[in-house]
N, CA, C and O of each residue as an XYZ file, in Angstrom:
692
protein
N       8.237      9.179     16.397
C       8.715      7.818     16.587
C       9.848      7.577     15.596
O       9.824      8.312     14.608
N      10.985      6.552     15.684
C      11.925      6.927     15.297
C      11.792      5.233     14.269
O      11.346      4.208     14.783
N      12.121      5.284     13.291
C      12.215      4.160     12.416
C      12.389      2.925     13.077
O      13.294      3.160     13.878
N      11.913      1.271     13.264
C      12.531      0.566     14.045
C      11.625     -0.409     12.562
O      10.593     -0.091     11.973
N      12.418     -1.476     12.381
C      11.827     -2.576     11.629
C      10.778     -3.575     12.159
O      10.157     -4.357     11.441
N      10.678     -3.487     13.199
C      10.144     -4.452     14.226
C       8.849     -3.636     14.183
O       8.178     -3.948     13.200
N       8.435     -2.935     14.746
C       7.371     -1.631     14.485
C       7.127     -1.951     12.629
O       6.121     -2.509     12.189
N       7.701     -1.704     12.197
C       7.424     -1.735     10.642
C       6.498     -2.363     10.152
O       5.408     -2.088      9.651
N       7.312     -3.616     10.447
C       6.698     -5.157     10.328
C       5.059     -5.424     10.991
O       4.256     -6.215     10.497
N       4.779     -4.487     12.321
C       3.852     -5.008     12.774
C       2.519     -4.446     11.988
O       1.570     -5.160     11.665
N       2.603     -3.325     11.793
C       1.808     -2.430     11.095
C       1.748     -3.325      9.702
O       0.825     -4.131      9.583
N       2.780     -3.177      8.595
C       2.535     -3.907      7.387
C       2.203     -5.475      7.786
O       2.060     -6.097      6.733
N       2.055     -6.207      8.763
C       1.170     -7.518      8.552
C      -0.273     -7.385      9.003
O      -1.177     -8.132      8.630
N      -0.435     -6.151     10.017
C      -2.007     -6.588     10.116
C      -2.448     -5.428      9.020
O      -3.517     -4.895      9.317
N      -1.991     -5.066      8.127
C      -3.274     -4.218      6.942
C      -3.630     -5.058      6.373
O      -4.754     -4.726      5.997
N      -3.341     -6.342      5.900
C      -4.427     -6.991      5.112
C      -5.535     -8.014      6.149
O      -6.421     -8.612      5.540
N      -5.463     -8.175      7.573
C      -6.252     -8.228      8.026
C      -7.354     -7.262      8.408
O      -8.515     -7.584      8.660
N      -6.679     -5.620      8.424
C      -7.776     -4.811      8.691
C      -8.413     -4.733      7.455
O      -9.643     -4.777      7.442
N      -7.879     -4.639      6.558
C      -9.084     -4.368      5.138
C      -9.769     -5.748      5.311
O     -10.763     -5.377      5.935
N      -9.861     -6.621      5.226
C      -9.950     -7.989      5.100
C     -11.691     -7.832      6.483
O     -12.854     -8.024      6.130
N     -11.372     -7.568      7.494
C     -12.168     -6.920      8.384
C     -13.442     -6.497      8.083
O     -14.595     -6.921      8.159
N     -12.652     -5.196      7.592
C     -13.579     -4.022      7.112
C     -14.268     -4.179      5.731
O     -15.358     -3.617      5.624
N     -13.838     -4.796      4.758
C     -14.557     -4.434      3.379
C     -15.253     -5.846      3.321
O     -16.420     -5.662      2.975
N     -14.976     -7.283      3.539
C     -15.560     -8.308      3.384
C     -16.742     -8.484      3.733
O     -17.089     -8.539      4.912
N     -17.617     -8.611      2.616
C     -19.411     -8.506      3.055
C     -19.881     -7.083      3.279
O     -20.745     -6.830      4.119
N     -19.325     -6.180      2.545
C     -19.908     -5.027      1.725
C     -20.497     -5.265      0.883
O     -20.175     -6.201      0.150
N     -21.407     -4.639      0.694
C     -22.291     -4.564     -0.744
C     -21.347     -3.866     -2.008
O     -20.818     -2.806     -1.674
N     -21.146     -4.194     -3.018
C     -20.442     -3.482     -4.271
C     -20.737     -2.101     -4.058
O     -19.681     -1.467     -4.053
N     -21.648     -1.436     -3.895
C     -21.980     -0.164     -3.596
C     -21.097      0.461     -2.483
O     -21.488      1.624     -2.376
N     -20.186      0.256     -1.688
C     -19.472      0.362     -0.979
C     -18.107      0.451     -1.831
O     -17.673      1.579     -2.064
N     -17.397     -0.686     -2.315
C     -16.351     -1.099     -2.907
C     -15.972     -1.046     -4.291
O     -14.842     -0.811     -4.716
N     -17.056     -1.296     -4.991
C     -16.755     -1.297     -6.412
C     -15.909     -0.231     -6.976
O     -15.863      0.919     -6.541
N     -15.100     -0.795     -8.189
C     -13.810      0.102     -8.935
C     -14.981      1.065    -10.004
O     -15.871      0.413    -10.549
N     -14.937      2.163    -10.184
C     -15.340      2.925    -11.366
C     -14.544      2.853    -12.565
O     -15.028      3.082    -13.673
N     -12.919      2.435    -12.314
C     -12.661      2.392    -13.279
C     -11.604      4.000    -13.591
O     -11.054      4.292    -14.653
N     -11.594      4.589    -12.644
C     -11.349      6.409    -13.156
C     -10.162      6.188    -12.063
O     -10.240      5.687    -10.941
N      -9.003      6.738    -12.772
C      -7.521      6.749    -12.447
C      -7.547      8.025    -11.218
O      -6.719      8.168    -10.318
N      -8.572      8.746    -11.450
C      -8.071     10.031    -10.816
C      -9.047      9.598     -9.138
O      -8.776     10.126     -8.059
N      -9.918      8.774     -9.303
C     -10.560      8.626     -7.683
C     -10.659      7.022     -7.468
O     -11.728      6.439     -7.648
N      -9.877      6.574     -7.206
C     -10.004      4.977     -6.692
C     -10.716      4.584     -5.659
O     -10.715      5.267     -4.635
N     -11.339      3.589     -5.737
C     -12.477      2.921     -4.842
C     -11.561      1.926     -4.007
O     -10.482      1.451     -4.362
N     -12.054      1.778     -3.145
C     -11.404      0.251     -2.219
C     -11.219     -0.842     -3.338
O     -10.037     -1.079     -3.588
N     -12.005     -1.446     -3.952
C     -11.380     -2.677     -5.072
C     -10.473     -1.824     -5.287
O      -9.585     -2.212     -4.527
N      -9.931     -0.548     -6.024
C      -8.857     -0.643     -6.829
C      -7.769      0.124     -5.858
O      -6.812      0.644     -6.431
N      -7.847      0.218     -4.559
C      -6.888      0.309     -3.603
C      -6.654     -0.973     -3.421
O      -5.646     -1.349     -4.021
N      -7.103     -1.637     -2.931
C      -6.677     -3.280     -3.225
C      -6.081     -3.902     -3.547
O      -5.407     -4.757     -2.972
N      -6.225     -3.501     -5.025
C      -5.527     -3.871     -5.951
C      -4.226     -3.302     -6.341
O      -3.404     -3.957     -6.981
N      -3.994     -1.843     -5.884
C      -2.799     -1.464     -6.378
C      -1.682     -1.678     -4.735
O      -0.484     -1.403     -4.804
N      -2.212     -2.102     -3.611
C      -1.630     -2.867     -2.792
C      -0.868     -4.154     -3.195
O       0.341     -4.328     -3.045
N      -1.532     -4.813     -3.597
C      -1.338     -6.234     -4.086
C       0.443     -5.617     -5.247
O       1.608     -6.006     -5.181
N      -0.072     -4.826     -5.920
C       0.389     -4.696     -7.423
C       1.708     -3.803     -6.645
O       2.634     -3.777     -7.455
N       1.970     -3.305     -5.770
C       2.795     -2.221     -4.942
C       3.596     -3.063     -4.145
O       4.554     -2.571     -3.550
N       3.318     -4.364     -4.044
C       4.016     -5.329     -2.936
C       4.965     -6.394     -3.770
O       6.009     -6.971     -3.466
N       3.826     -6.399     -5.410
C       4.807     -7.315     -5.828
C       5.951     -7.015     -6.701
O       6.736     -7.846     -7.158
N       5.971     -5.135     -6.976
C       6.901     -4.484     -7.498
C       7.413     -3.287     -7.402
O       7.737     -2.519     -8.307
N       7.487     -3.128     -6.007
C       7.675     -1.648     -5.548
C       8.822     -2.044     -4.323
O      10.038     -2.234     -4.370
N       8.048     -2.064     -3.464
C       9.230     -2.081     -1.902
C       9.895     -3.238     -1.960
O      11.109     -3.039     -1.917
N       9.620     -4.289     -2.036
C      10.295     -4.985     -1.816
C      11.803     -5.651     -3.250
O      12.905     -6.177     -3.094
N      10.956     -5.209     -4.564
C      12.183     -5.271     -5.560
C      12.917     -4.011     -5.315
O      13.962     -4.041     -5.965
N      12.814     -3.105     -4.755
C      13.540     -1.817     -4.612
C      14.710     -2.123     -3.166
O      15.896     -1.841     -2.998
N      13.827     -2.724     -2.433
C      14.815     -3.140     -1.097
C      15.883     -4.266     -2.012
O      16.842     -3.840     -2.656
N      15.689     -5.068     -1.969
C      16.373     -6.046     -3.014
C      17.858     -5.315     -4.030
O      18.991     -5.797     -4.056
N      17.347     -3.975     -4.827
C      18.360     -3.398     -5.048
C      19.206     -2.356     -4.119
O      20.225     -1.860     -4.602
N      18.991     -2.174     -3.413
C      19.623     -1.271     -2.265
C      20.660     -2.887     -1.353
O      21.838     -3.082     -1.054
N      19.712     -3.471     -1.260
C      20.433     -4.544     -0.296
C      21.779     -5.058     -1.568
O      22.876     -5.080     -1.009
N      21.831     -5.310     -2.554
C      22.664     -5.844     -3.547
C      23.852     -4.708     -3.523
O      25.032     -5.052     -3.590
N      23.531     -3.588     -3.440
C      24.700     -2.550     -3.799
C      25.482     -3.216     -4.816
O      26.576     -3.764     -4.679
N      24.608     -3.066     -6.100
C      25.841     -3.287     -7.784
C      25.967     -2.356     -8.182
O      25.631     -1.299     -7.648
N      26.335     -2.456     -8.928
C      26.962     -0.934     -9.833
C      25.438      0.336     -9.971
O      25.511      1.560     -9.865
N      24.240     -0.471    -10.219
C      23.562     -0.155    -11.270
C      22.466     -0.281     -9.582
O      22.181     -1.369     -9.081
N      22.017      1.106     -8.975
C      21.698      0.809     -8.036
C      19.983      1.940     -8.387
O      19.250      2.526     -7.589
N      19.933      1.832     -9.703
C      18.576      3.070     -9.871
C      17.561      1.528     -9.345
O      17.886      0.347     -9.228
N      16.164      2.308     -9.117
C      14.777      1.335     -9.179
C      14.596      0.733    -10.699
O      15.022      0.842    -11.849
N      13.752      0.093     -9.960
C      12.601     -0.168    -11.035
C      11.645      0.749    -11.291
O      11.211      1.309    -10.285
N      11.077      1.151    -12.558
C       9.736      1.410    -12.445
C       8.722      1.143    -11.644
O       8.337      0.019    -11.321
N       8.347      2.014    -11.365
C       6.635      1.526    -11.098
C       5.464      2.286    -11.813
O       5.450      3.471    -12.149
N       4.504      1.357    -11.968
C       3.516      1.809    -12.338
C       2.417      2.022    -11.202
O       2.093      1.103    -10.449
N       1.877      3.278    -11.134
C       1.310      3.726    -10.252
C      -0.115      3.037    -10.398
O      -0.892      2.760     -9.484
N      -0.293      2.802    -11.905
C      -1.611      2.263    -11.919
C      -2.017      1.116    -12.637
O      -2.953      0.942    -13.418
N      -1.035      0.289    -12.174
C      -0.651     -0.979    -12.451
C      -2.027     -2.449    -12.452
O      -2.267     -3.492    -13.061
N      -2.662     -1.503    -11.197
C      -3.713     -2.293    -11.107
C      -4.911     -2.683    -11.978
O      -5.214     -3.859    -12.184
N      -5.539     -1.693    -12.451
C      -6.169     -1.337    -13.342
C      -6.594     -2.147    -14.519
O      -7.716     -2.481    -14.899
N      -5.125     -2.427    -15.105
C      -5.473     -3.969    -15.931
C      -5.152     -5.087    -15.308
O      -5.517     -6.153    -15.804
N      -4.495     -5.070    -14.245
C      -4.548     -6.684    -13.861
C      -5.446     -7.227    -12.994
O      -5.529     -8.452    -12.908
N      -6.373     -6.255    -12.107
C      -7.492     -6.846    -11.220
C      -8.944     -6.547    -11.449
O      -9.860     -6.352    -10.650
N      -8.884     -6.574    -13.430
C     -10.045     -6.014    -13.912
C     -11.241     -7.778    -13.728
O     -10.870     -8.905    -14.056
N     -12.349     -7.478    -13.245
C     -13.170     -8.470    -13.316
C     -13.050     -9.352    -11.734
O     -14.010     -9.830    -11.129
N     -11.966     -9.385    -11.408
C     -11.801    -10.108    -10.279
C     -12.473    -10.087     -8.573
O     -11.784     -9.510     -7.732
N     -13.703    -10.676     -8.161
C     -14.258    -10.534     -6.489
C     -12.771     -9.580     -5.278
O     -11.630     -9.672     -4.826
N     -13.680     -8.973     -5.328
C     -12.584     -8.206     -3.768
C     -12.323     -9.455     -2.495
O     -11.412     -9.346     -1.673
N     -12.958    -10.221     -2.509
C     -12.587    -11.273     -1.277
C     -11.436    -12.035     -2.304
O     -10.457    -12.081     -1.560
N     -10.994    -12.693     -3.683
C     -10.217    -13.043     -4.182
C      -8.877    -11.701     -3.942
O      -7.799    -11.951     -3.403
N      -9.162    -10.699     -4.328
C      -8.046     -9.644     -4.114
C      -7.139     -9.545     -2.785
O      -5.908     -9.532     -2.773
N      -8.268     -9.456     -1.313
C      -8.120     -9.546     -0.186
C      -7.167    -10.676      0.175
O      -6.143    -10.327      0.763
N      -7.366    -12.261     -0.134
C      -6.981    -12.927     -0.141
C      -5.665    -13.144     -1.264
O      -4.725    -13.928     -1.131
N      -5.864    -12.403     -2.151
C      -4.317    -12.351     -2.915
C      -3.217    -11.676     -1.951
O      -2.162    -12.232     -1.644
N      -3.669    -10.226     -1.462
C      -3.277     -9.224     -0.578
C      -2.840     -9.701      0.160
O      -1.620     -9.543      0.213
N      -3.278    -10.315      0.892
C      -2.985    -11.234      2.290
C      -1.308    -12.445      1.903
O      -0.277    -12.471      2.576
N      -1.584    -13.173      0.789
C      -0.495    -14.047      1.270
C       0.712    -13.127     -0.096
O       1.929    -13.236      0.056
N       0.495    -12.815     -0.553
C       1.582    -11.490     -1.073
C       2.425    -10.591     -0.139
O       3.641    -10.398     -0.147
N       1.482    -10.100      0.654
C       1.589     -9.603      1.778
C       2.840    -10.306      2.791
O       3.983     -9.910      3.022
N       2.169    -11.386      3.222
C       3.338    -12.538      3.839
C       4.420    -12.914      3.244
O       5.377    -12.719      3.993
N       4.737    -13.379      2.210
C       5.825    -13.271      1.419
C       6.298    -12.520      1.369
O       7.447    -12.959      1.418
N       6.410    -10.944      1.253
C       7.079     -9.862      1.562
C       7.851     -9.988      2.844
O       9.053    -10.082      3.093
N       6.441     -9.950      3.786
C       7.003     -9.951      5.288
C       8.327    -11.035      5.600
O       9.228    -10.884      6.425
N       8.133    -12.049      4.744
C       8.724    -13.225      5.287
C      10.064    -12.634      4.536
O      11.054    -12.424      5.236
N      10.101    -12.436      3.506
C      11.532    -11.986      2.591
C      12.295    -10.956      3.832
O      13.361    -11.088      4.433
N      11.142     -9.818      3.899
C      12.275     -9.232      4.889
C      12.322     -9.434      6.327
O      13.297     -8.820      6.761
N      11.956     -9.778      6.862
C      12.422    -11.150      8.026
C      13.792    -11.532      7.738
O      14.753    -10.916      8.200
N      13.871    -12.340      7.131
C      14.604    -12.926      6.778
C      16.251    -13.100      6.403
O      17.204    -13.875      6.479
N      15.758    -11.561      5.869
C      17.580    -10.754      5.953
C      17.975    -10.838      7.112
O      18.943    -11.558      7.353
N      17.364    -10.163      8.080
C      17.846    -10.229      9.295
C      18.686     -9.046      8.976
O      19.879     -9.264      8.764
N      18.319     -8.028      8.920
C      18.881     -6.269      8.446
C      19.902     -6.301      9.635
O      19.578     -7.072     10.538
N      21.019     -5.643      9.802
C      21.941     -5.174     10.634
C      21.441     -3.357     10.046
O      21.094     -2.926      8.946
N      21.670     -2.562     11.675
C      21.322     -1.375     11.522
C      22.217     -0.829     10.330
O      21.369     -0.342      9.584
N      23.482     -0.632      9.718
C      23.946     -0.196      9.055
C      23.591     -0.277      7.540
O      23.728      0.534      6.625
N      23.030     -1.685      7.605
C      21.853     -1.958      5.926
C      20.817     -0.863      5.915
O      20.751     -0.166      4.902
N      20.129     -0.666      6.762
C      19.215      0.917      7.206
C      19.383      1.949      6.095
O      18.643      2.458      5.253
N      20.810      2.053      6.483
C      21.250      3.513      6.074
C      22.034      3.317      4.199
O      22.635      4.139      3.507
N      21.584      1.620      3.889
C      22.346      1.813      2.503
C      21.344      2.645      1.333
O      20.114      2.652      1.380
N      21.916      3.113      0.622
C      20.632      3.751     -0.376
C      20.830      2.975     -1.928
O      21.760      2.288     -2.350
N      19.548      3.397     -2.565
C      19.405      3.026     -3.697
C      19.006      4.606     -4.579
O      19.166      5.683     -4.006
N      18.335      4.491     -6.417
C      18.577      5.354     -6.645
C      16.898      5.469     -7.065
O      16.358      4.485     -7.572
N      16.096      6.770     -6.813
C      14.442      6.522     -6.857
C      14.573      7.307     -8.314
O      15.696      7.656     -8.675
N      13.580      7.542     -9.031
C      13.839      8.257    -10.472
C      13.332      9.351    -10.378
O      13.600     10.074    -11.337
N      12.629      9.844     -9.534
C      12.392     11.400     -8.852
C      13.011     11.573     -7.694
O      12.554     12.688     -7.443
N      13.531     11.390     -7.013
C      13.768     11.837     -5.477
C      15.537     11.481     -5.203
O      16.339     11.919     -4.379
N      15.664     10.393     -6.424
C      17.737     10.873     -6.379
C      17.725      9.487     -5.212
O      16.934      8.550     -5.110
N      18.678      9.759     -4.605
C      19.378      8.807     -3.305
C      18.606      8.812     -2.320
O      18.185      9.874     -1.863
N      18.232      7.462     -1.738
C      16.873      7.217     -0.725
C      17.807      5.838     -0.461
O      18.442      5.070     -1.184
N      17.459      5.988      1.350
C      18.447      4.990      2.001
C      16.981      3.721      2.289
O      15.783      3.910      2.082
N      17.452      2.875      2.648
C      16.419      1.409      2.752
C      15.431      1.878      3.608
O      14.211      1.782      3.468
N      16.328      2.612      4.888
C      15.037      3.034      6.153
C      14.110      3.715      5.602
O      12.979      3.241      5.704
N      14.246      4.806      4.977
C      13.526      5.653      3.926
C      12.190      4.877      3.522
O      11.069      5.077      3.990
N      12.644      3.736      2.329
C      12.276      2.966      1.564
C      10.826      2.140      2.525
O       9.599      2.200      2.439
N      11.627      1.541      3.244
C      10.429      0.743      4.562
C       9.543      1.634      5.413
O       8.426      1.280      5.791
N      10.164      2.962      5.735
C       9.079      3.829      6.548
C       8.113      4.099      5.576
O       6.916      3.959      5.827
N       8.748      4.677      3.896
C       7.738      4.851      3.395
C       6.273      3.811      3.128
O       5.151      4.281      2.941
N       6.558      2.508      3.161
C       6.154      1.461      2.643
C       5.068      1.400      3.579
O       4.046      0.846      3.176
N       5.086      2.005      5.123
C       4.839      1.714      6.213
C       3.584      3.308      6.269
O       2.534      3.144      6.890
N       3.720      4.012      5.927
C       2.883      4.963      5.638
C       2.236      5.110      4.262
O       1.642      6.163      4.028
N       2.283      4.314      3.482
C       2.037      4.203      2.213
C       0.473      3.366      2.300
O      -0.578      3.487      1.670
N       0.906      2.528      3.352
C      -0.398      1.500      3.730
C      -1.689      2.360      4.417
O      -2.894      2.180      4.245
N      -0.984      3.370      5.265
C      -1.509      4.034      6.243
C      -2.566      5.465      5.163
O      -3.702      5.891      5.373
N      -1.781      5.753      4.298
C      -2.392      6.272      3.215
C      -3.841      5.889      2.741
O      -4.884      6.477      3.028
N      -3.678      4.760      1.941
C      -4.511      4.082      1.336
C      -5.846      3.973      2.201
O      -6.960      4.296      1.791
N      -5.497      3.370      3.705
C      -6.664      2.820      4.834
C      -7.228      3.861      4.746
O      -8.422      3.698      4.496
N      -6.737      5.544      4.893
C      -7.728      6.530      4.773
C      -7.987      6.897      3.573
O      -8.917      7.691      3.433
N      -7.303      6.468      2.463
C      -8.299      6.629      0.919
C      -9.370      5.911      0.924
O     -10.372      6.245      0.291
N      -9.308      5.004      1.525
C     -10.546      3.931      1.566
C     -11.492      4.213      2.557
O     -12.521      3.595      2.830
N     -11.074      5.106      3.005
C     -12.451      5.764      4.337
C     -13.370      6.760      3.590
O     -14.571      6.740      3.323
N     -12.206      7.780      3.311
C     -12.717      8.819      2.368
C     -13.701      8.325      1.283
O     -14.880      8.669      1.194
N     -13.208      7.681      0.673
C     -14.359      7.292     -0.669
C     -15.214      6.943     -0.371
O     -16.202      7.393     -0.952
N     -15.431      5.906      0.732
C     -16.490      5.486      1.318
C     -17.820      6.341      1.958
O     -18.989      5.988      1.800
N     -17.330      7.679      2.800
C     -17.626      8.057      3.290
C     -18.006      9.747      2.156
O     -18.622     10.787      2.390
N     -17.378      9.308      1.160
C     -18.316     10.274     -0.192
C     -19.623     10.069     -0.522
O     -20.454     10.855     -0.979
N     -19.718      8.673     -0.174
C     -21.229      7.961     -0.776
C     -22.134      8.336     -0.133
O     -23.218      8.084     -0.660
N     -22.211      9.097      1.273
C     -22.925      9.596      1.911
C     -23.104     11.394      1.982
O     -23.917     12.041      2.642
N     -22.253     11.778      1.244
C     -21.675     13.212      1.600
C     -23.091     14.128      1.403
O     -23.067     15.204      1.999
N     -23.907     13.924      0.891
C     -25.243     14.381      1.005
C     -26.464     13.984      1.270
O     -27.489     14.655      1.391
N     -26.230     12.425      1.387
C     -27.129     12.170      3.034
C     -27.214     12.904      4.302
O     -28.173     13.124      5.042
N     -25.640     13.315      4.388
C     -25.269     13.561      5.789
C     -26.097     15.220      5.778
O     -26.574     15.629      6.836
N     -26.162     15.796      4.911
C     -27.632     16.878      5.168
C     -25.885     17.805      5.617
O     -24.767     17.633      5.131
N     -26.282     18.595      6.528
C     -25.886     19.769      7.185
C     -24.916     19.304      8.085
O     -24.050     20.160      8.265
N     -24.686     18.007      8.879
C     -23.998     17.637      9.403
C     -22.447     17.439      8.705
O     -21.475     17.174      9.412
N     -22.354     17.593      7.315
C     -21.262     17.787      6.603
C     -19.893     18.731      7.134
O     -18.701     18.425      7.168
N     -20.535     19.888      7.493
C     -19.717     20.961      8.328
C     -18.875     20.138      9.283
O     -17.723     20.558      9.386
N     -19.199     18.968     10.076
C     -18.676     18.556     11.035
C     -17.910     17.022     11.026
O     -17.514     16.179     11.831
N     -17.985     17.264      9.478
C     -17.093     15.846      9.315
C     -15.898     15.859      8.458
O     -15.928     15.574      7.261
N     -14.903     16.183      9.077
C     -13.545     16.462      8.210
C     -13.214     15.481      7.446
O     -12.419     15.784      6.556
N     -13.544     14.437      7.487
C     -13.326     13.385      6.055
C     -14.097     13.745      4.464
O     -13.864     13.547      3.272
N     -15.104     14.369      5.291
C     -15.986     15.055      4.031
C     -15.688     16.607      3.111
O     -16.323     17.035      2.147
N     -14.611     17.157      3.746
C     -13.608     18.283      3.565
C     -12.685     18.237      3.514
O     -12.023     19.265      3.365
């Protein structure tokens, strides 16, 4: 499928209704953060959604769309979340997610992109010159990421319940 913003858009507004769906009225045993950088739980996918929306794609689109002199990113912190959604209910997160979420959407709406903005680039601090389309597809599989980090973990909690039937569940491999 070939990049289209319209497509983009549809996918990045309903993920915070599908998590929103899916994790609301889980038991903590399902969701809860451990706390460990190296295996994130749904709370702290959540959370680094939230934390990824309010300083990743869309301040990065922002500098690509400006074309100034000075066209590198921002930082990001990959694990940004960590201290800022420490203590906080996952239905508060969900609901942060959600209208964060919209505000994004609505910002880029809003430009009203002409195809040739697509192709402007900015500068990433590993990867060199990355054009906007780049930037939004990634943003757009980035979500798509996470939904199956959040399957996977989930579906760890069982990985030896599941007895022998393990062999036959590729999320569990």
């Amino acid at each position: 499928m070939e990049f289209a913003v319209e497509r983009s858009i549809e996918l990045l507004s309903s993920t915070p209704g599908t998590l929103r769906a899916w994790l609301v009225g889980l038991s903590d045993e399902w969701t809860v953060s451990a706390g460990d950088r190296d295996e994130w739980q749904p709370y702290d996918i959540v959370g680094h959604l939230i934390h990824a929306d309010e300083t990743d794609w869309i301040p990065r689109a922002r500098v690509i769309l400006a074309q100034g002199k000075d066209r590198r990113f921002p930082p990001f912190d990959r694990f940004g979340q960590f201290e800022r959604q420490q203590g906080r209910p996952l239905s508060v997160l969900l609901d942060e997610f959600a209208a964060v979420r919209k505000r994004c959407i609505d910002e880029l709406t809003g430009w009203n992109l002409t195809p040739e903005q697509f192709d402007l680039s900015g500068v990433h601090p590993e990867f060199g010159e990355v054009s906007l389309k780049q930037l939004l597809s990634t943003w757009v599989v980035h979500d798509l990421t996470h939904i199956r980090q959040i399957a996977t973990a989930m579906a760890r909690r069982y990985e030896t319940a599941v007895g022998p039937w393990k062999a036959y569940l590729s999320i569990l491999n």
